[in-house]
N, C-alpha and C positions, 0 to 999 in steps of 0.2 A: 504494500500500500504506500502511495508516494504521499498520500494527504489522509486525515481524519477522517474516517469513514462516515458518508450517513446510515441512518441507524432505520431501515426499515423493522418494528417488533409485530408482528400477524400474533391476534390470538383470534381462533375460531373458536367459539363456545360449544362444548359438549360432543367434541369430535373423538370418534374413538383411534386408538392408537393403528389397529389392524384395518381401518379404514381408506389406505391410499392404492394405489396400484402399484405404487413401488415396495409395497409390504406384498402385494402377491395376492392382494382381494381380486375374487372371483366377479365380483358385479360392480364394484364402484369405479367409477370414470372421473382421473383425477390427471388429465394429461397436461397442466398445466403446473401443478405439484411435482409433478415426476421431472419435467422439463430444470424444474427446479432443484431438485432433487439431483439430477446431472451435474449440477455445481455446486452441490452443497454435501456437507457432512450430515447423515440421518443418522437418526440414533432411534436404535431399532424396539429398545426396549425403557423405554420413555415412561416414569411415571409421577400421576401428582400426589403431593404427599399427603391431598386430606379433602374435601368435598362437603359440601356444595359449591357453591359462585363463592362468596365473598370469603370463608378458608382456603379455598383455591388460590385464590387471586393474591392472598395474603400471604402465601408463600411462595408463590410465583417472584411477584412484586420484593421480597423481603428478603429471600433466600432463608427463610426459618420455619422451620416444623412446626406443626400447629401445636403440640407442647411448650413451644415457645413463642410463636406470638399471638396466641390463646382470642385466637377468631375461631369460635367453633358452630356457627351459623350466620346463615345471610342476617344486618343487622347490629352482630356481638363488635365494637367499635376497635380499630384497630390503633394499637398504642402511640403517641405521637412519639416517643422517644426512638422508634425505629427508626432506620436510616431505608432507603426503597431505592430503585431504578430511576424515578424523576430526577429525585433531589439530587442523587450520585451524576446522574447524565447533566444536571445545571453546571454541578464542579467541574463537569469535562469539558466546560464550555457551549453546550446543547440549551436548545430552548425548549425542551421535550413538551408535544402536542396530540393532543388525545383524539380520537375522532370513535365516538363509542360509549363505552365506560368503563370504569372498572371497579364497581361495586361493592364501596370502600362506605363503612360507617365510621364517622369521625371519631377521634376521642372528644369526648363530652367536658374532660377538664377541665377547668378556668373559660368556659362558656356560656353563656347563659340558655339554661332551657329551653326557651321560648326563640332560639337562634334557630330559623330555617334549616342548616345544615346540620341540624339533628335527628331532624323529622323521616329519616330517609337512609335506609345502608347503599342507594344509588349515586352517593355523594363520589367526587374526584380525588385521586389519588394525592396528596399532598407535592407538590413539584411539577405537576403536569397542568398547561393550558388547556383548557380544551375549547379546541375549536368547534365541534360539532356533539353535543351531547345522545345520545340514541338512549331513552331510559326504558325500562321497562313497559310504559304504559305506552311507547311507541308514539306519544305526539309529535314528536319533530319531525320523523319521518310521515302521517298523516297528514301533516300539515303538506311537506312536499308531494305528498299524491295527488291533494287538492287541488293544488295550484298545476297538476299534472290535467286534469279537467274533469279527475275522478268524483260523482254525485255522493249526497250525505248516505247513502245505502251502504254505500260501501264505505266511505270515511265512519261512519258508527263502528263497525266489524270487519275489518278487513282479511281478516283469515276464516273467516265463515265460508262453509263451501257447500254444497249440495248433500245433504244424508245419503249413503249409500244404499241400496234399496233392499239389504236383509238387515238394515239399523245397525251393521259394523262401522269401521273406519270406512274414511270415505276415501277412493282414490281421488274424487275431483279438484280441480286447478279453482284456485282464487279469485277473485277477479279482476288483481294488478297482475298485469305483466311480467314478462321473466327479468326486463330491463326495468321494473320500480320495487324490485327487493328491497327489505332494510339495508342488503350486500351492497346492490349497484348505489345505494343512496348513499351510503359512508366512503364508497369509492370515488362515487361523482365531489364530493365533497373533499377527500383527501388530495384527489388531481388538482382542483381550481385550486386548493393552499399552497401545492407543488409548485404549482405554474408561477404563482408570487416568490416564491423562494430567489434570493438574489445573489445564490453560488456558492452562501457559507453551508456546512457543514449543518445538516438538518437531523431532528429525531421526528417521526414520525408514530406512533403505536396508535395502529387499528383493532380495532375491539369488534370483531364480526358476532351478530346474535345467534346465527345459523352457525350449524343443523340443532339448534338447542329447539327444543316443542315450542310451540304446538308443532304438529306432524303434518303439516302442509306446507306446498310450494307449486308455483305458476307448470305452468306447461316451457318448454321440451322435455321438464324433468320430471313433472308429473306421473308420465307413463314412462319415463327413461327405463326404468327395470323394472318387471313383471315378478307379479308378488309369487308367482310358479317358480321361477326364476334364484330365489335368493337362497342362500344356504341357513338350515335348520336352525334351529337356536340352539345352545345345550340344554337337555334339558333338566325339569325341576328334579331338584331329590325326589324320591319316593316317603321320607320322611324328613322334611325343610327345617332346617334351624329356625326357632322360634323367632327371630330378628328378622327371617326372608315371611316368614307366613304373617307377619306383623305388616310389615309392608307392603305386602300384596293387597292384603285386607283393607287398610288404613288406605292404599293414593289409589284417588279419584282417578279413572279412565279420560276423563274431561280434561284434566291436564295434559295431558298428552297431543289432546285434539278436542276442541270443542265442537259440541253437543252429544260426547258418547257417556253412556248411561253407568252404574255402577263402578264399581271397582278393578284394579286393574288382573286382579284374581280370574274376574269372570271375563276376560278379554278370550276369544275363541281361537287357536293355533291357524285361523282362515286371519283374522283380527292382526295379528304380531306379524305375519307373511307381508303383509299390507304397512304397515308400520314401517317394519325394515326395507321396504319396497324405494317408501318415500324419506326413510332417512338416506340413502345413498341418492336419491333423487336430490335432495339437499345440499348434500355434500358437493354435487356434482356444478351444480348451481354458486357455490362457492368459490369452487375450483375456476368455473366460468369468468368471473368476477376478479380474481386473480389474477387471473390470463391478460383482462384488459387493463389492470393496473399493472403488470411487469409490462407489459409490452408497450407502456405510453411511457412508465420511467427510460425502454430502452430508446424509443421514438429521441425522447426530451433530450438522452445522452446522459444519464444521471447515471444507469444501473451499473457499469463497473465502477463507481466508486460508494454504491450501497452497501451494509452489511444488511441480511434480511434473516431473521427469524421467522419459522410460523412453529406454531405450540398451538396447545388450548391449555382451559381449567380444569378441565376431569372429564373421565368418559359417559359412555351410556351404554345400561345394560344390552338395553336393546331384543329384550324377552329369555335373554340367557339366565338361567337358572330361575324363570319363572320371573322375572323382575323388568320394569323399565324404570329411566333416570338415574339418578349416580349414587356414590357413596355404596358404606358396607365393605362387605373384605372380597369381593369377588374381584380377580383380576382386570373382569373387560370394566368395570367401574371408574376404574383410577389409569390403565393403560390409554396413555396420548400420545400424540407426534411430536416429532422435536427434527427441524430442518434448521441446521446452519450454514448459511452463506458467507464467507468471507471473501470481500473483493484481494482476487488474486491469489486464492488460497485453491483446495483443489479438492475433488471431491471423494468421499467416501462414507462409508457404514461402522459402524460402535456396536457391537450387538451386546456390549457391558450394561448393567444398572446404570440408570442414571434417573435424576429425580429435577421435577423442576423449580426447584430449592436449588440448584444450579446455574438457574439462569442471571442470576444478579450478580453472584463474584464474577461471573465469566465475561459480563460486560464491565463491572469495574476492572478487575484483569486486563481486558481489552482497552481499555482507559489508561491506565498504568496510575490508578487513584485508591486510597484505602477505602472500605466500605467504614459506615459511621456505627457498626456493630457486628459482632463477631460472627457471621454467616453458619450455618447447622450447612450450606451446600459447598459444593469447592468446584471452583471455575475449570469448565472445559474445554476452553483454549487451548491446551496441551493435545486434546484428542483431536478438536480441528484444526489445528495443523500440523498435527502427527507426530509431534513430538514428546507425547507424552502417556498416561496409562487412559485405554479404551473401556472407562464404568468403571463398574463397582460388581462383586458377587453377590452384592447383596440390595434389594428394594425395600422399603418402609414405610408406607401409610397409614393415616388414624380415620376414626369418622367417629364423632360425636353426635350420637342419635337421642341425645337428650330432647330437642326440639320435635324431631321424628316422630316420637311417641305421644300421644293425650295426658295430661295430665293423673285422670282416671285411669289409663292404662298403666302406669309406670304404678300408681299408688297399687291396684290390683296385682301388680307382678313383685311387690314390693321392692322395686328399686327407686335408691335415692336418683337425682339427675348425676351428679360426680359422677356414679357408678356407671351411666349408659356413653361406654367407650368403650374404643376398642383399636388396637394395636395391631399390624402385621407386618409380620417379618416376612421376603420373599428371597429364595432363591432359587437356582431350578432344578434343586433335589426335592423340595419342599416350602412349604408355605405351614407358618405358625401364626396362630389369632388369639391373641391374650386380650379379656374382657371381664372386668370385675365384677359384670352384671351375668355372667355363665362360664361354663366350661369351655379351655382351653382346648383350641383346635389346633387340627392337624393334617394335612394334605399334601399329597404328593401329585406334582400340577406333568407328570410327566408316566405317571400309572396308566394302565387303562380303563380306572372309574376313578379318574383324580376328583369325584364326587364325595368319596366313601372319609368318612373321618379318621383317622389314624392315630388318632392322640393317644387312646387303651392301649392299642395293638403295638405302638414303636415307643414304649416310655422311654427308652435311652437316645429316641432323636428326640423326642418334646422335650426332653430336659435341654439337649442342645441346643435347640432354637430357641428355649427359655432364658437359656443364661447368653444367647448371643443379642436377644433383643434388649437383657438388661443390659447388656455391655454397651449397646449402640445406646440406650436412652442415656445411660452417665454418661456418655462424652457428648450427648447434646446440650452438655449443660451451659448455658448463658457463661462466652470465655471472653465477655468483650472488657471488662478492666481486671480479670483475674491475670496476665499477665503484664500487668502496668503498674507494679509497686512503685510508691513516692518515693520510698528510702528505700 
């Protein structure tokens, strides 16, 4: 690199890790990812360290495990004293700029309650402009449909679509366009900021809503891949750990797509076919969208001096093991992409651990700047550019299912909220789930019913995985002034 790289950061929400065609998916169409992918180091075994949105993002954002910077639902405010990706990319000289969000509840400290930016865990990450906000309730982009010539029918609901005619998911297309996606709208919007840029050295982070639910998207993707077409789901236990039949029970089908009825239990194996149908239909849509922002930075002459990340926040079950949406200890939950691009660097595969608690030292690394607290991740600039160790043996995720649960429910099953956690070690002899609210689990993700629990049957690897998870939790411990003695 002869000058300061810009800083392209992609996060797709809710993308699964197995999801691209360069991972070797049988149905999804990501040919502009892969193109990418050509030039960039993927990291094959990519995970987030803790789920929903806003713990995601908090360790994305922070490089810290959710044991440490204790966001353990959309909402739970994240601490002002961390140090994040804006603030460190301001010291590098960046004016980092958001087009998105990134669903951040403030800390409340030395605020006054009645401050707007309490009201809302859709708040912006402390260091980042943002130029274009896209919040959950979707008016920014509503408002640009409008003015697209779209009537109040569809401005009230815009992802309303036709009921399917056995009252399943619906395959039908919406009634914006493949070009007025929330996608093409934060793209349209990141180009025109592009366009103003005056040659210095830019950070950019796009916040994509898709393929996050509802479970709808316009036509060519619509019917892009037939619900015959898509590969099985894994399926449920024959006797489900009380945390997955909780959850089945407990999330609304509606979530997923509005107007479907019950719960997502009673969802029909015709129902989840259809589901997965239009999540790669999404994905594809994205990838689309993509295609037209690399190819207008290369248009502009920008791209060989971008660095470009795409990530997401955490995955989606996607009907495996009986389950849609994220979180819990199943692998496809928490397994995401991770594409590194460095201008002039060259490309290649990691198929080592790696966690996205990594991506903040790696860009302060990349900066040649200290982070303003002691990171749980370690920057992998050594593995892109090849100089250095490819992961880790080992993965770690939490998920805090205290909010998960009803009140009534947790009082009924007598757990305190403390207790509804839950720990996982991964490697790929084995997968360990320490939970103080049940029995420790045990699996082998490489058996041929890596369903079946193992914890009775191999007590001398559960005690291994036991004491390697407490090994890794004591070195996560908060080391940011423990090596800065005054005297």
């Amino acid at each position: 690199m002869t000058r300061r790289p810009n800083i392209l950061f992609i996060t797709a929400d809710q993308w699964r890790g197995d999801c691209l065609g360069v991972m070797g998916h049988p149905c999804v169409r990501t040919p502009n990812l892969d193109a990418l992918a050509a030039e960039a180091v993927v990291f094959a075994n990519h995970f987030a360290p803790c789920a929903p949105c806003s713990p995601a993002r908090a360790s994305l954002y922070t490089g810290l495990y959710q044991m440490n910077h204790r966001v353990v639902a959309n909402g739970t405010p994240l601490d002002a004293r961390f140090d994040n990706v804006a603030l460190a990319a301001r010291r590098a000289g960046y004016l980092p700029t958001l087009f998105g969000y990134t669903d951040t509840a403030l800390d409340p400290r030395g605020r006054d309650p009645a401050d707007p930016e309490l009201q809302s865990y859709e708040e912006v990450l402390p260091g980042f402009v943002c130029r274009q906000p896209l919040r959950e309730d979707d008016r920014t982009w509503i408002t640009w449909l409008g003015h697209r010539g779209h009537g109040a029918a569809l401005l009230a609901d815009p992802h309303a679509v036709p009921p399917a005619p056995d009252g399943g998911v619906s395959l039908s297309p919406p009634g914006y366009g493949a070009d007025e996606t929330q996608t093409a709208f934060l793209v349209e919007k990141l180009l025109d900021w592009h366009a103003e840029q005056d040659g210095r050295p830019w950070f950019a982070h796009v916040s994509f809503l898709r393929p996050h639910p509802p479970f709808v998207v316009p036509e060519p993707y619509a019917s892009m891949v037939a619900p015959g077409d898509v590969p099985s789901p894994i399926p449920l236990a024959d006797a489900p750990h009380p945390l997955v039949r909780l959850t089945r029970d407990l999330a609304a089908a509606s979530n997923f797509q509005p107007g479907l009825k019950g719960a997502v239990a009673q969802l029909a194996p015709t129902d989840i076919a259809r589901i997965r149908a239009l999540y790669y239909g999404m994905i594809a849509e994205v990838d689309a969208q993509l295609g037209r922002l690399f190819e207008t930075l290369k248009a502009r002459g920008d791209w060989d001096d971008t660095l470009v990340i795409f990530t997401s926040d955490h995955g989606e079950m996607l009907g495996d093991h009986g389950l849609l949406g994220k979180g819990g200890f199943f692998a496809q939950g928490q397994h995401i992409p991770l594409m590194i691009r460095l201008p002039g660097g060259t490309a290649g595969r990691v198929d080592g651990f790696t966690s996205a608690a990594d991506v903040f030292p790696t860009l302060c690394d990349l900066w040649g700047i200290a982070p303003g607290h002691a990171p749980d991740g370690t920057s992998l600039l050594p593995a892109v550019t090849g100089k250095g160790p490819a992961g880790r043996d080992w993965a770690l995720w939490e998920f805090d299912f205290r909010h998960a649960l009803p009140a009534d429910v947790r009082a009924a099953m007598g757990l305190d909220p403390r207790a509804c956690h839950l720990t996982v070690l991964r490697r790929t002899d084995a997968q360990y789930v320490h939970s103080p609210a049940f029995a420790p689990l045990l699996f082998d993700p490489a058996a041929p019913d890596p369903l079946v629990d193992r914890a009775d049957a191999l007590p001398g690897l559960r005690r291994e995985m036991a004491e390697a998870l407490l090994m890794r939790i004591t070195r996560m411990k908060d080391d940011t002034l423990a090596g800065r003695p005054l005297a």
